[in-house]
TORKOL-4160 file (C-alpha; in steps of 0.2 Angstrom, whole numbers, padded with zeros to 4 digits, m for minus):
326
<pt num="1" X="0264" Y="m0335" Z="m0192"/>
<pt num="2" X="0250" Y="m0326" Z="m0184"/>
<pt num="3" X="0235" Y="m0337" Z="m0181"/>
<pt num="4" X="0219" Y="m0328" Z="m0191"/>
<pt num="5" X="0211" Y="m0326" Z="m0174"/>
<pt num="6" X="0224" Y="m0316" Z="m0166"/>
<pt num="7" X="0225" Y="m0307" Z="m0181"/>
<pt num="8" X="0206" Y="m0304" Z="m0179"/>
<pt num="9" X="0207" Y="m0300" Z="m0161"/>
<pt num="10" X="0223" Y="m0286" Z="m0165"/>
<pt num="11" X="0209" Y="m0280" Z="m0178"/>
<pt num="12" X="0196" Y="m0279" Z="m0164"/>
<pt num="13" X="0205" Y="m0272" Z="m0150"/>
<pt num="14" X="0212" Y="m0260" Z="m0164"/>
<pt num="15" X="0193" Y="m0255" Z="m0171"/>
<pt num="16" X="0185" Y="m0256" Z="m0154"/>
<pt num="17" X="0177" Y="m0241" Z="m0146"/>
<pt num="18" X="0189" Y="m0240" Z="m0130"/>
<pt num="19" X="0205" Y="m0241" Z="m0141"/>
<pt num="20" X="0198" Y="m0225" Z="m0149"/>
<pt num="21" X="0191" Y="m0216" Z="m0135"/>
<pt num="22" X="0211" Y="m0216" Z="m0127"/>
<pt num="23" X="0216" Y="m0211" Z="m0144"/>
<pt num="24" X="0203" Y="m0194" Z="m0142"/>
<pt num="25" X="0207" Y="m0191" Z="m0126"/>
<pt num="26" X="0225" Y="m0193" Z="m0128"/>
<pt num="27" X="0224" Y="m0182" Z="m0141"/>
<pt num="28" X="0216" Y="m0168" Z="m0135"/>
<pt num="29" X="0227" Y="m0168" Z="m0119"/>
<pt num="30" X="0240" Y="m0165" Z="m0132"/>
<pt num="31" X="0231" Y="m0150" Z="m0139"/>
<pt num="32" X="0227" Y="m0143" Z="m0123"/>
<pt num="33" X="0247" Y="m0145" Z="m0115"/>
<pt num="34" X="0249" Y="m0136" Z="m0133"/>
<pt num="35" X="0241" Y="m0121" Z="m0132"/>
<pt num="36" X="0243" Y="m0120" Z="m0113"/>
<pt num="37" X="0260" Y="m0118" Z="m0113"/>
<pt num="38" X="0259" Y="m0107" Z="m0129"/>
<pt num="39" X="0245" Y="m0096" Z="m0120"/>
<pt num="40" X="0259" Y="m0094" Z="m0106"/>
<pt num="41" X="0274" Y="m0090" Z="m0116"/>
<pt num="42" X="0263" Y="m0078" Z="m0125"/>
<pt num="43" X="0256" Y="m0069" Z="m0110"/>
<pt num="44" X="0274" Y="m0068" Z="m0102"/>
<pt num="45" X="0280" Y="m0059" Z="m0115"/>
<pt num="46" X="0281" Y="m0040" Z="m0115"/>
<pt num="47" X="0267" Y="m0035" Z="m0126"/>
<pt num="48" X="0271" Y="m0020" Z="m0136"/>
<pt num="49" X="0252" Y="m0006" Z="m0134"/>
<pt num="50" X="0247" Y="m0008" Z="m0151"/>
<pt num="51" X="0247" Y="0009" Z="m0161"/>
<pt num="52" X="0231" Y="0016" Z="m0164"/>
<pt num="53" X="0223" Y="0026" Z="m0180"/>
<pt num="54" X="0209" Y="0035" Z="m0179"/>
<pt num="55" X="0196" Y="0044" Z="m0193"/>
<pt num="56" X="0198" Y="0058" Z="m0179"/>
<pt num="57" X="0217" Y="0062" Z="m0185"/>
<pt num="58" X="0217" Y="0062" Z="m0202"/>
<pt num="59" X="0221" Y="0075" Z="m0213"/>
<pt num="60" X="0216" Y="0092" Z="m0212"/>
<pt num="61" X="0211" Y="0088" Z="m0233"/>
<pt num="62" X="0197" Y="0077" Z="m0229"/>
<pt num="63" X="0179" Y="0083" Z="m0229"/>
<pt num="64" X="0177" Y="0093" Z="m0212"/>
<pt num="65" X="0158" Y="0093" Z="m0216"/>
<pt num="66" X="0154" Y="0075" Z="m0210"/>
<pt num="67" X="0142" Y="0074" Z="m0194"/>
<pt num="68" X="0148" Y="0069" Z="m0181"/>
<pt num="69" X="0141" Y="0051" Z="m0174"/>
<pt num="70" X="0131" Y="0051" Z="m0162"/>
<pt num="71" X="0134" Y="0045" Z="m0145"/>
<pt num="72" X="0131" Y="0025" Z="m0139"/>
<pt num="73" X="0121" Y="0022" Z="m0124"/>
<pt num="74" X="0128" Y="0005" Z="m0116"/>
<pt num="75" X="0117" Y="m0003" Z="m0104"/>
<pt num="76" X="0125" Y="m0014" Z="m0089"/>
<pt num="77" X="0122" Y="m0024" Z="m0074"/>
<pt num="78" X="0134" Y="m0006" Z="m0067"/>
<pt num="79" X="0123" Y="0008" Z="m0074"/>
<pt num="80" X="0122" Y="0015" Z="m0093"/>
<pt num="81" X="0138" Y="0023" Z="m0101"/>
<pt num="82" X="0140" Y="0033" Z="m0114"/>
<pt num="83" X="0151" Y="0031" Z="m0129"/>
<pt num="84" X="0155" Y="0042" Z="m0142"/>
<pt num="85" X="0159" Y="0029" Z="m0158"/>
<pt num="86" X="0174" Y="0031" Z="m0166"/>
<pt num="87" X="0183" Y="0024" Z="m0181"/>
<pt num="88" X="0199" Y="0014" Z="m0174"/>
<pt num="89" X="0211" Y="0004" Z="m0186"/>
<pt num="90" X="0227" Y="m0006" Z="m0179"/>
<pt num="91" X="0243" Y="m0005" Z="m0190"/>
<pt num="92" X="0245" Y="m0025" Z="m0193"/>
<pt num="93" X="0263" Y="m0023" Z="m0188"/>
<pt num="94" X="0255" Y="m0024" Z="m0170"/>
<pt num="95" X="0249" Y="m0041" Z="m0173"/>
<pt num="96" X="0256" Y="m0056" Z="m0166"/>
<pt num="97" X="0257" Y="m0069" Z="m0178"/>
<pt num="98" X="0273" Y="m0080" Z="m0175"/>
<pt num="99" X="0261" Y="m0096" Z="m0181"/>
<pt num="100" X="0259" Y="m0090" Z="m0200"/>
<pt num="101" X="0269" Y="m0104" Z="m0207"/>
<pt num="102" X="0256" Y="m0118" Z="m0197"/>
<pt num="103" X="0240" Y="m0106" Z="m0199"/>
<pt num="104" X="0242" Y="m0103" Z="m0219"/>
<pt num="105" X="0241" Y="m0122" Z="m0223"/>
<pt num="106" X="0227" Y="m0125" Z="m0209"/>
<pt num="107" X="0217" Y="m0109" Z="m0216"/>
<pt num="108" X="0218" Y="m0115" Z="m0235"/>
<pt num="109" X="0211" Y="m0131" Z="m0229"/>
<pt num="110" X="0197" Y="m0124" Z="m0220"/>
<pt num="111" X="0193" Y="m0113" Z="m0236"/>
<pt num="112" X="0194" Y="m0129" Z="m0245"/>
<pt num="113" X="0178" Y="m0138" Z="m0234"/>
<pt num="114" X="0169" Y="m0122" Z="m0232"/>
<pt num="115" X="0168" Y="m0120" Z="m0252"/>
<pt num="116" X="0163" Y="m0137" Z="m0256"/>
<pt num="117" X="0156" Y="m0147" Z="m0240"/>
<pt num="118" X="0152" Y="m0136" Z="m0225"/>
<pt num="119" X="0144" Y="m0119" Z="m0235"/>
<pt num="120" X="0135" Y="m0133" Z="m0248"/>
<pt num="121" X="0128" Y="m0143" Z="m0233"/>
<pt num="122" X="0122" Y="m0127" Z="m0223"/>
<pt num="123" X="0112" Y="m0123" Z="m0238"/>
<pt num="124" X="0103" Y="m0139" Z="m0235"/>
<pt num="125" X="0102" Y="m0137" Z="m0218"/>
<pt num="126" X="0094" Y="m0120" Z="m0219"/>
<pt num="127" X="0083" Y="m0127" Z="m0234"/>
<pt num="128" X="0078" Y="m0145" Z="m0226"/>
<pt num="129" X="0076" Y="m0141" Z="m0206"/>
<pt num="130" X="0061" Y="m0127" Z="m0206"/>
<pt num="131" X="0065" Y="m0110" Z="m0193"/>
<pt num="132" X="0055" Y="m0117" Z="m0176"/>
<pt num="133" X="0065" Y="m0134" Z="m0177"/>
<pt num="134" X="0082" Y="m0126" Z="m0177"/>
<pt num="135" X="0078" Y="m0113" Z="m0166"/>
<pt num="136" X="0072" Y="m0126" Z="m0154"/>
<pt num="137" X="0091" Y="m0134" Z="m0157"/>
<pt num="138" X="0099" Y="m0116" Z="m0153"/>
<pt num="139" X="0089" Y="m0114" Z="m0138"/>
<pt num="140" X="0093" Y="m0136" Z="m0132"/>
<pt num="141" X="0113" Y="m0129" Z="m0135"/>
<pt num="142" X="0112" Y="m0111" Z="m0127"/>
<pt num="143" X="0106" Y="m0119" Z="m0111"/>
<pt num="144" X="0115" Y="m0136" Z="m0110"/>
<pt num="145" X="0130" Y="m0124" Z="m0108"/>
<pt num="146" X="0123" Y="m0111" Z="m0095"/>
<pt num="147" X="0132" Y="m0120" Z="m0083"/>
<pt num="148" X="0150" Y="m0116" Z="m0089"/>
<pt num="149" X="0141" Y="m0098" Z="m0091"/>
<pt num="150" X="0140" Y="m0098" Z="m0072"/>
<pt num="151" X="0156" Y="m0107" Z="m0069"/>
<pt num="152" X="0164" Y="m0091" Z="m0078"/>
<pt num="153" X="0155" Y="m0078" Z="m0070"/>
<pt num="154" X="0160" Y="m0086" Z="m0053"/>
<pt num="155" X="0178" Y="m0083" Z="m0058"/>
<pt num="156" X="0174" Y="m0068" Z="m0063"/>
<pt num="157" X="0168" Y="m0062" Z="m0049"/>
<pt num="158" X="0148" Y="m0057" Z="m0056"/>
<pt num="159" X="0139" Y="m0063" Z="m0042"/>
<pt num="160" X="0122" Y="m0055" Z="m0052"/>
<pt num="161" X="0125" Y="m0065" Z="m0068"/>
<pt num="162" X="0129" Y="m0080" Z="m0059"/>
<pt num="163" X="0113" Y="m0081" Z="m0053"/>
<pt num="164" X="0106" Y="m0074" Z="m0071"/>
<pt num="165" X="0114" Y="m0092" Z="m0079"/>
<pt num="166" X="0107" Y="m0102" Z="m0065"/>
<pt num="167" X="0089" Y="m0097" Z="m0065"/>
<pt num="168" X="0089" Y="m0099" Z="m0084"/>
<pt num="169" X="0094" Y="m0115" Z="m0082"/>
<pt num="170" X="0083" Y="m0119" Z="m0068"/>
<pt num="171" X="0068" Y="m0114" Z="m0077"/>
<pt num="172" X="0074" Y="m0118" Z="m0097"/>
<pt num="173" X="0075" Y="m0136" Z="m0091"/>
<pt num="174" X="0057" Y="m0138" Z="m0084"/>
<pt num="175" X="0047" Y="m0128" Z="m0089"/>
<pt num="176" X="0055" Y="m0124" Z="m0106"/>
<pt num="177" X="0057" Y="m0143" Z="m0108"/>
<pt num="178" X="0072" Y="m0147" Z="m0107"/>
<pt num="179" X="0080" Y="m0132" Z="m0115"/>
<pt num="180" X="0069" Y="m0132" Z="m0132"/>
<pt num="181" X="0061" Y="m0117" Z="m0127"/>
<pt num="182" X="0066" Y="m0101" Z="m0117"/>
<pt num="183" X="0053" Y="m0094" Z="m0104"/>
<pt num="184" X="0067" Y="m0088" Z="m0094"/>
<pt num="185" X="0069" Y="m0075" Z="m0109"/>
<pt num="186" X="0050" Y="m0073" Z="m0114"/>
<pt num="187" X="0040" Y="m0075" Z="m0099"/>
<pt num="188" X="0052" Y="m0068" Z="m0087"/>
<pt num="189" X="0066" Y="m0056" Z="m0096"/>
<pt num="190" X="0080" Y="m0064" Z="m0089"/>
<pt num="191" X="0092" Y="m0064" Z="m0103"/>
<pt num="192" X="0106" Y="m0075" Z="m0109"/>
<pt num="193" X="0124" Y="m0068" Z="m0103"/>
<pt num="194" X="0136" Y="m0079" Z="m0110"/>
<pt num="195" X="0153" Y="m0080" Z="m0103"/>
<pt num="196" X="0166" Y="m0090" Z="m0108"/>
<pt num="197" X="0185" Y="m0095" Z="m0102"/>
<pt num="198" X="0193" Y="m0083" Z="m0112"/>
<pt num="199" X="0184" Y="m0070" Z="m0107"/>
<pt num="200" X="0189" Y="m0077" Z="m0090"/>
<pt num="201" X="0205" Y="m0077" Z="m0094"/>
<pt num="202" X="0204" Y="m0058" Z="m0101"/>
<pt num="203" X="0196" Y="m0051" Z="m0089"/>
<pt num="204" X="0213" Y="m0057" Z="m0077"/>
<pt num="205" X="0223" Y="m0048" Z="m0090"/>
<pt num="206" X="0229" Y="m0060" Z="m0099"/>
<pt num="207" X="0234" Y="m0058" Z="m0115"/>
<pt num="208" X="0227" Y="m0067" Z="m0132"/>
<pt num="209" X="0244" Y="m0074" Z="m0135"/>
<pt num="210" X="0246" Y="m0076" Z="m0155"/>
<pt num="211" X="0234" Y="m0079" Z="m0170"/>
<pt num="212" X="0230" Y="m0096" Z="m0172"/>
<pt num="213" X="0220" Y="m0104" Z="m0186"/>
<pt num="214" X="0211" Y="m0121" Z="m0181"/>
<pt num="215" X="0205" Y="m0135" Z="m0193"/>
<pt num="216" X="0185" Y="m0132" Z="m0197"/>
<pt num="217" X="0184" Y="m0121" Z="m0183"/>
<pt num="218" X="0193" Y="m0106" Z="m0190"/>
<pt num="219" X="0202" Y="m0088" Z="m0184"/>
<pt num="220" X="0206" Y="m0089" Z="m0166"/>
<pt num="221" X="0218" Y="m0085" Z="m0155"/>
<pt num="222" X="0228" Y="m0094" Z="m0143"/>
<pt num="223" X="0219" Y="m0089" Z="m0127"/>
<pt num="224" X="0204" Y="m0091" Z="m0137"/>
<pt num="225" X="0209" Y="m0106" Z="m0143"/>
<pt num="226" X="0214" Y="m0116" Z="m0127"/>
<pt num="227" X="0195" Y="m0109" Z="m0120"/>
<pt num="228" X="0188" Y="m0117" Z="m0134"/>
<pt num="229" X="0195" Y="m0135" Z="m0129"/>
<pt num="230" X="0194" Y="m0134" Z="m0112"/>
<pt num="231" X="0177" Y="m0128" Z="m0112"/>
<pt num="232" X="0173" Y="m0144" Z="m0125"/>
<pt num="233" X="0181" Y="m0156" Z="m0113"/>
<pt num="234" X="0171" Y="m0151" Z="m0097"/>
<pt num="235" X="0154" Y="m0149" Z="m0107"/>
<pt num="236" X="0140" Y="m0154" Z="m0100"/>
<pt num="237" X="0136" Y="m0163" Z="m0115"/>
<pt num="238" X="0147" Y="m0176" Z="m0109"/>
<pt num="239" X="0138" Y="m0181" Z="m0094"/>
<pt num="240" X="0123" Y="m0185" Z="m0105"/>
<pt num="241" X="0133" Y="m0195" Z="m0120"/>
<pt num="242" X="0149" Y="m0204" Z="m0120"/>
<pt num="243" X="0163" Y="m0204" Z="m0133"/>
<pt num="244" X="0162" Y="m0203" Z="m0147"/>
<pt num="245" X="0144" Y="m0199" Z="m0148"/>
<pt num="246" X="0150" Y="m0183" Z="m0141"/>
<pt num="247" X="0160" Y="m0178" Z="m0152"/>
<pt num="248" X="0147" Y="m0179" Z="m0164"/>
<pt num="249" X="0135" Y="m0169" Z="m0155"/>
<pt num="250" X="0147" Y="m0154" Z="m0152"/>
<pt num="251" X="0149" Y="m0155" Z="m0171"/>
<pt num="252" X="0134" Y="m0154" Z="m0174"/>
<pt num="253" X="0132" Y="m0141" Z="m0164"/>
<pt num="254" X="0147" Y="m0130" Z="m0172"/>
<pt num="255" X="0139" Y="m0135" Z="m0188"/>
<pt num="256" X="0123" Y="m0128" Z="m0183"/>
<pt num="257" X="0131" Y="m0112" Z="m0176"/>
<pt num="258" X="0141" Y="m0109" Z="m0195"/>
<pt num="259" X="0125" Y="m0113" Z="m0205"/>
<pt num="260" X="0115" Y="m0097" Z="m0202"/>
<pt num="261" X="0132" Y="m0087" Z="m0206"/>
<pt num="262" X="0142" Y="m0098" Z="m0222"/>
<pt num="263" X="0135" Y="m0085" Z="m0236"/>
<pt num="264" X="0147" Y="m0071" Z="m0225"/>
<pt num="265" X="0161" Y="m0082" Z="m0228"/>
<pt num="266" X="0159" Y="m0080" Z="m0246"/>
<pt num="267" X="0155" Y="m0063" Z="m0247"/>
<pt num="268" X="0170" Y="m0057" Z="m0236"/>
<pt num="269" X="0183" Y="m0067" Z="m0245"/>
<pt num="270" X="0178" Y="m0061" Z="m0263"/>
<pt num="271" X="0184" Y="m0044" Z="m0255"/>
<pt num="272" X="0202" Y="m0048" Z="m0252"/>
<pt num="273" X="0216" Y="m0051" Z="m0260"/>
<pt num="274" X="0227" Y="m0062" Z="m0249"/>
<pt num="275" X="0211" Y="m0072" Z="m0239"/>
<pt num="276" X="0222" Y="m0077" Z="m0227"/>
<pt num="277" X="0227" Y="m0060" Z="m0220"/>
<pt num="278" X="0211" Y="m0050" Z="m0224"/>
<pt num="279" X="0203" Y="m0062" Z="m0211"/>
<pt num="280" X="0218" Y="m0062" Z="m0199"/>
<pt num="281" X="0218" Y="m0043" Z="m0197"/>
<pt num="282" X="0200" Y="m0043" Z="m0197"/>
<pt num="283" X="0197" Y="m0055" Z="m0182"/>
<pt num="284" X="0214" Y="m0047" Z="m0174"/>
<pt num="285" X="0206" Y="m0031" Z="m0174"/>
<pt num="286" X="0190" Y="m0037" Z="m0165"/>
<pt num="287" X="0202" Y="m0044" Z="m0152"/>
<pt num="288" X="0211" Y="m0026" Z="m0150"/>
<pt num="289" X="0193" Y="m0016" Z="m0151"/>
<pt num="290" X="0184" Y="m0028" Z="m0139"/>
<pt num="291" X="0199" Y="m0028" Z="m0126"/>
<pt num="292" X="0200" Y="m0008" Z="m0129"/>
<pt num="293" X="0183" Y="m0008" Z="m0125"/>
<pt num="294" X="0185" Y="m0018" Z="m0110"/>
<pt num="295" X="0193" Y="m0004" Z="m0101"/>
<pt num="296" X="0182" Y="0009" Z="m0104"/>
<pt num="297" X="0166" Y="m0001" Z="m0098"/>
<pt num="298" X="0167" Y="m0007" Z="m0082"/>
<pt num="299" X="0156" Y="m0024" Z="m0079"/>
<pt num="300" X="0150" Y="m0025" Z="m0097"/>
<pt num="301" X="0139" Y="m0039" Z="m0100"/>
<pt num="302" X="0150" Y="m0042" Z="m0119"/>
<pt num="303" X="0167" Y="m0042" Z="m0112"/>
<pt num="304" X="0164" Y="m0042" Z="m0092"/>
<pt num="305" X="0178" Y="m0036" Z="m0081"/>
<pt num="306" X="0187" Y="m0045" Z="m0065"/>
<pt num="307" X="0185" Y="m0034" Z="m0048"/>
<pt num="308" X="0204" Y="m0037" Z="m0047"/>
<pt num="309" X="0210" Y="m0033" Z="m0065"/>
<pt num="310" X="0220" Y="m0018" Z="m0070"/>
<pt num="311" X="0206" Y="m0011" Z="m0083"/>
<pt num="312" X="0195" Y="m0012" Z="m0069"/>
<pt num="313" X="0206" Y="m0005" Z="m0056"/>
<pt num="314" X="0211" Y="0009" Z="m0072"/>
<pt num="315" X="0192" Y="0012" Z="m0074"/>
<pt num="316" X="0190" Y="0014" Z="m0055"/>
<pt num="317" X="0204" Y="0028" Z="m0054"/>
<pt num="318" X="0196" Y="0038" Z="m0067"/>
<pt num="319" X="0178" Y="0036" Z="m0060"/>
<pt num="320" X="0186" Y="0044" Z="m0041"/>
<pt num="321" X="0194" Y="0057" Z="m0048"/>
<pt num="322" X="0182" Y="0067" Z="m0052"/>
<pt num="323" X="0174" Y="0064" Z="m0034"/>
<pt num="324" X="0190" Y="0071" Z="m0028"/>
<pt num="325" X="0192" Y="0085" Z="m0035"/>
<pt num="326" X="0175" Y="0091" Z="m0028"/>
């Protein structure tokens, strides 16, 4: 028989912080060899262009008296472009969504702790913490992770927002205290441009890979999804905390982000009939929309392109030709 002070030292080692620590780590290295090799399988495949409908092709039986939207000036660090909106819809047969047997179950628990935990406890929040204090906490967050904003545009290529993230963490963490407040923004103009691995990742033409629903963090994607860990595992955050303090912290931090939006949830589920894929083909769409924009913007500060990537060798071409025919 075990003595009772080895079974309190199994109980120690067992409970102790270090024994947990591997266990996170270990686990998350898990995740991450997941979704990489995912992410790759997925981008190796042969995509099929996903079918477009637009409003400009409908019948001849609809209303021909409708003005015509005006068009969408888009400022860049390239010049200002001009859009004409239109109304673009995906046929959902277009969407990759091999995981739908994993996602379901993940996605009716999530539903589960946003109706009675997460969207209860965000009223609080919102009600509890007044306005200055969490915007203070939005501003501590924002520039915590302005390095990984210039990490990004590195690899992208940006050299102008590069410096744009390091200036604003320069001056954000003196003079604006650490981070609380945001001179570089009010006293200076120099505004936030977020950049993040998948858009990394995008702007090399890699694809989103499949639809993938993770717990409490919700609709994502594969490409998306690997960002998301990868990003939370070489977050500065970590230099200043240790496990699993930090882990609180960047849940804190999620938490704080889904606060100000839990109502939408609400609101955009009452409208569906099968939750599940109402908010797939949703967040799929904004995928498809955001990468069709890519290639029409060159350099666009919400989707920013590689040099060496085909939409921005595309957008190149089409720029030249008219050059060339002069």
């Amino acid at each position: 028989m075990c003595s009772y002070s080895k079974v309190n030292d199994f109980s120690y080692y067992f409970f102790s912080t270090d024994y947990v620590n591997k266990k996170i780590v270990s686990s998350m290295v898990k995740v991450v060899m997941v979704l990489a090799v995912s992410l790759f399988l997925n981008a190796c495949a042969a995509k099929p262009e996903p079918q477009r409908i637009s409003t400009e092709n409908s019948t001849s039986t609809e209303n021909t008296s409708t003005p015509k939207a005006e068009k969408l000036l888009v400022k860049s660090s390239h010049g200002t472009f001009e859009l004409e909106p239109t109304v673009v819809a995906y046929e959902p047969e277009t969407f990759n969504d091999p995981l739908e047997g994993f996602n379901r179950p993940v996605f009716a628990f999530n539903d589960f702790m946003f109706r009675y935990v997460l969207i209860p406890a965000s009223h609080g929040y919102q009600a509890v913490v007044p306005s200055p204090v969490r915007s203070g906490v939005s501003n501590f967050f924002s520039n915590i992770r302005e390095p990984l904003n210039a990490i990004n545009h590195a690899m992208q290529g940006s050299g102008s927002s590069l410096g744009t993230s390091v200036s604003r963490f320069l001056i954000n963490s003196t003079v604006g205290i650490l981070g609380l407040f945001d001179p570089a923004d009010h006293w200076f103009d120099i505004k936030e441009k977020k950049a993040t691995l998948n858009q990394t990742l995008a702007s090399y033409d890699m694809g989103y890979g499949a639809f993938l629903v993770l717990p409490f963090l919700g609709q994502t994607d594969t490409r998306n999804g690997f960002s998301t860990v990868v990003e939370g595992i070489v977050h500065p955050i970590n230099a200043l905390s240790n496990s699993p303090e930090t882990l609180y912290i960047q849940s804190y931090n999620s938490f704080h982000e889904f606060a100000p939006q839990a109502d939408g949830y609400e609101t955009l589920k009452q409208q569906a009939e099968d939750p599940y894929l109402f908010f797939r083909n949703l967040y799929l769409q904004g995928v498809l929309r955001d990468q069709q924009f890519s290639e029409k913007v060159v350099g666009s500060e919400s989707f920013p392109l590689n040099p060496h990537s085909t939409g921005h060798q595309k957008a190149q071409i089409k720029s030249e030709e008219p050059m060339a025919e002069q």
